[in-house]
N, C-alpha and C positions, 0 to 999 in steps of 0.2 A: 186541935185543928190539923197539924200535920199529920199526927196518927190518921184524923179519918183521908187523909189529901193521900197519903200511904199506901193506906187500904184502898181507896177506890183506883188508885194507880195499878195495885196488885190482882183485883177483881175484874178490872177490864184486861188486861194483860191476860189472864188467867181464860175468863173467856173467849177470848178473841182464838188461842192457841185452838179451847177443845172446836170452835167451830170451824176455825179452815181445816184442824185434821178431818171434820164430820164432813165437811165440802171436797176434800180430797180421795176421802174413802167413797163418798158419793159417786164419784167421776168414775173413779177405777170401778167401780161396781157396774155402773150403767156402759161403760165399754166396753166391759167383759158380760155383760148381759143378763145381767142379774136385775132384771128390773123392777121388781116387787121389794126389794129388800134395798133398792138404790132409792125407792120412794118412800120408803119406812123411816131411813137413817135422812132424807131431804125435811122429812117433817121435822125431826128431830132438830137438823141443824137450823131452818130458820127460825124457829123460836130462839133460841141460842143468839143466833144473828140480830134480833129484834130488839132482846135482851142486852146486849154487848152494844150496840148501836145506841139505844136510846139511852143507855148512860154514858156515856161520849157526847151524842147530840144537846142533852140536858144541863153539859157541863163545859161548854164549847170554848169558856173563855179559860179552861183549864191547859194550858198548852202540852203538861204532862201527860194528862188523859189521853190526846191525839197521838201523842211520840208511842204510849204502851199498847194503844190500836193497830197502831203501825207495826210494832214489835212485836206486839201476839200475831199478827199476821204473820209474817214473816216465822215466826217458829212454828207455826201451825202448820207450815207449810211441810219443815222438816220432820215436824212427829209424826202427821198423816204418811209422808215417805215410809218413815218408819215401822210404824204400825200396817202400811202394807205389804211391806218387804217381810214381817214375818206373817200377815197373813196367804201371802206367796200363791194367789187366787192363776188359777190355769196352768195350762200345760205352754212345754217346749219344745221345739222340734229341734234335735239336733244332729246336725250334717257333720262326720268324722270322715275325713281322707287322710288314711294311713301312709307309712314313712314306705313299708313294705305290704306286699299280699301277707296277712296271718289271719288263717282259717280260723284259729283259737281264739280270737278276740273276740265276734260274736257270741261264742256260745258262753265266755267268761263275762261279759255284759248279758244276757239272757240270764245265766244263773242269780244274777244280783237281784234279778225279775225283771230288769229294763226289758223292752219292746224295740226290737234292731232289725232291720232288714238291712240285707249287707248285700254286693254285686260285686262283678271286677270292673278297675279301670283302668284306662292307661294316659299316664300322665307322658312329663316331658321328658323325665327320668324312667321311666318304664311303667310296670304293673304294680296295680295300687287295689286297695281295698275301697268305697265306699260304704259307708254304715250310717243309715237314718233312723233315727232314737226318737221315740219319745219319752217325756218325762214328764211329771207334774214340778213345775217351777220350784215347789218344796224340796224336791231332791235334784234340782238342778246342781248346784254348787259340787254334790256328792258323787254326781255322773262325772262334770270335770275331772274332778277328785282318781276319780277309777281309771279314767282315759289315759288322762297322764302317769297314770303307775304303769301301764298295762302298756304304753305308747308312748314316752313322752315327746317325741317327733310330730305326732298326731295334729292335723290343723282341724281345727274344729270352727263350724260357723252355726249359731244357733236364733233361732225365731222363734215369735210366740205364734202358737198354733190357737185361731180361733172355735173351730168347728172338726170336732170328732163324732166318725159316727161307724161301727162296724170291729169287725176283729175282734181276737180275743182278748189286746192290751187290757182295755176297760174293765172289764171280768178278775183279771191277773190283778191289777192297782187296786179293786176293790175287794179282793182278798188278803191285801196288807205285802202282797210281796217286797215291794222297796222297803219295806218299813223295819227289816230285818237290823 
């Protein structure tokens, strides 16, 4: 009797986790635009849900059952994070304001394959460099990575970029350049 009290503790537990990840991937999918494949993974998760629910509801007077509902929620929440952050869905735009003007910085970000448009500015301090990067979120961390070797004065301000459409960034990414 406790074995199965065990088990059904660990079965709901268990599914509770895979479907807030399913419910979290969902979300991030349908705001990043992906809406066929955000309705694919939706079917998926309420069966899940349905599943996970009706053995909870069918066992209501089990107060364990409700606490590992609870609990798979709750970590579901985290692995869905998870599991996003390495599926790393979309691009970044990243805004670099140099410490000094250096010519040489774009074109040593261009060689990596980054996509950099660069200008002069003038700060409070004097003449500054400007440089707007994009990236795909995948190799965000890795563009940090470079700035700061190459700069590390560099202040850097970075957004997600919804809507690309032109240039020859796209072309360059899907020739694997970053991938170097």
């Amino acid at each position: 009797m406790i074995d199965s009290a065990i088990f059904m503790v660990v079965i709901i537990l268990l599914i509770n986790v895979v479907y807030v990840s399913f419910f979290t991937i969902r979300m991030i999918l349908t705001l990043k635009g992906y809406r066929y494949t955000a309705a694919f993974v939706s079917t998926i998760e309420v069966v899940i849900y349905v599943v996970g629910l009706g053995l909870v509801l069918d066992n209501l007077n089990e107060i364990q059952n409700l606490i590992a509902y609870a609990a798979g929620y709750g970590l579901g929440v985290i692995v869905g994070m998870k599991i996003e952050e390495k599926l790393a869905l979309g691009y970044m735009m990243v805004n670099v304001i140099t410490k000094e003007y250096d010519k040489d910085l774009p074109r040593q970000l261009r060689a990596e394959g980054y996509g950099v448009t660069n200008w002069a500015a003038n700060g409070l301090e004097g003449e500054r460099m400007v440089l707007q990067i994009l990236t795909p979120r995948k190799y965000e961390l890795k563009l940090y990575q470079k700035i700061q070797e190459l700069d590390p004065k560099a202040f850097i301000i970075a957004y997600e970029s919804k809507t690309i459409h032109g240039g020859f960034w796209v072309k360059t990414v899907k020739k694997g350049m970053l991938m170097k």
